[in-house]
C-alpha positions in Angstrom: 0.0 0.0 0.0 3.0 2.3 0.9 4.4 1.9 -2.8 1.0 2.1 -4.6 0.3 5.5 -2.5 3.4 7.1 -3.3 3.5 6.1 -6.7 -0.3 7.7 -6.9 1.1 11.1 -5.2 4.1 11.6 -7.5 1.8 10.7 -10.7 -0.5 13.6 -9.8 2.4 15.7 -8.5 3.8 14.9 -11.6 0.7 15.4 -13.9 0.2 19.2 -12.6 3.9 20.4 -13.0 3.9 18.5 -16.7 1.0 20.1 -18.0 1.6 23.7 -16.9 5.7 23.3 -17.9 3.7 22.1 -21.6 0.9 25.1 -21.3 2.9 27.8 -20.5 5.9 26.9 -22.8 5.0 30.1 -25.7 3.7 28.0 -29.2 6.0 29.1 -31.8 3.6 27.3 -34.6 -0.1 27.5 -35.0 0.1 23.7 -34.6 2.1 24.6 -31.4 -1.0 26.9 -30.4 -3.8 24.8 -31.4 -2.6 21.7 -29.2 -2.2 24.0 -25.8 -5.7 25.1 -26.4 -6.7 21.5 -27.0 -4.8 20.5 -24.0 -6.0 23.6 -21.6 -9.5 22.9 -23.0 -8.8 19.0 -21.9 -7.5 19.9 -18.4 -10.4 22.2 -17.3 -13.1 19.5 -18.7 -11.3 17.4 -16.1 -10.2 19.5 -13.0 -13.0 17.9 -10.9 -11.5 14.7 -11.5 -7.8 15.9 -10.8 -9.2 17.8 -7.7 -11.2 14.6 -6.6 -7.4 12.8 -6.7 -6.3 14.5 -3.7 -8.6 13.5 -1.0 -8.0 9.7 -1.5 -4.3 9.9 -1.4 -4.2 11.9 1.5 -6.6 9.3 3.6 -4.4 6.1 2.0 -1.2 8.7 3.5 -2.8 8.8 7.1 -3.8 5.5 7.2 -0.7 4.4 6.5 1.0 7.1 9.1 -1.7 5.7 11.6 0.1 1.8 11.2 3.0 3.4 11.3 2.2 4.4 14.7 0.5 1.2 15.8 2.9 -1.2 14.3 6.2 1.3 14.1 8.0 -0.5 11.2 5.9 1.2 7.9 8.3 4.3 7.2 7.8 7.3 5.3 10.2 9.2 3.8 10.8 13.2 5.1 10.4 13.4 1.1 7.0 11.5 0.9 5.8 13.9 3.4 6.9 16.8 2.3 5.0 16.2 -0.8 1.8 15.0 0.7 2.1 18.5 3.3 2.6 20.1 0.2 -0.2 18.8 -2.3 -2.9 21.4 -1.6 -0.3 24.0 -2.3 0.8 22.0 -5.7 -2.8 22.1 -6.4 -3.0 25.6 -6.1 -0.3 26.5 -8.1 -1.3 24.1 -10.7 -4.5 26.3 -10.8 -2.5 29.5 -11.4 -0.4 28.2 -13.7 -3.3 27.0 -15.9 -4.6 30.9 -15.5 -1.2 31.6 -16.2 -1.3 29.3 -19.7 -4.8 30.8 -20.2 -3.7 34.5 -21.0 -0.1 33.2 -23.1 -2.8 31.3 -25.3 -5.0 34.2 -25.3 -2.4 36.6 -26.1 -1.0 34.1 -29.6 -4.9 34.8 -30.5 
């Protein structure tokens, strides 16, 4: 359970800082400029989803810190919890950023 929670974590952590590093990078090519609008299109059909990825990781992340308190020998890393302490932050940021890619795709208009 550790290694399937940690994996889900970095996937998302992963998924918000990949798709604003690909929405705010400037298109160069209409092609370029049509795919970021497909793709920020795309994302904000699907931020509920994203958003409804949070809650169960952080409930599999204090269940496991509860064994780890009962049984003492389930360890999380200082890195694994940094990143679940800072997932609501991530997730706030990934909201700006897709603001962010929102005006550099209004401003290629």
């Amino acid at each position: 359970m550790i290694k399937e929670s940690k994996e889900d974590l970095n996937n998302l952590l992963n998924e918000f800082t990949e798709t604003i590093e690909e929405l705010k990078t400037p298109p160069t090519k209409l092609e370029h400029l049509k795919k970021n609008k497909d793709l920020y299109q795309e994302v904000r059909g699907k931020l509920h989803i994203l958003d409804a990825r949070r809650e169960p990781i952080k409930k599999k992340f204090q269940y496991i810190q509860e064994q780890d308190q009962d049984i003492g020998s389930l360890e999380l890393s200082d890195e694994d919890k940094l990143k679940l302490e800072s997932l609501d932050e991530a997730w706030s940021r990934f909201n700006d950023g897709l603001d962010e890619a929102n005006l550099i795709i209004q401003k290629c208009y």
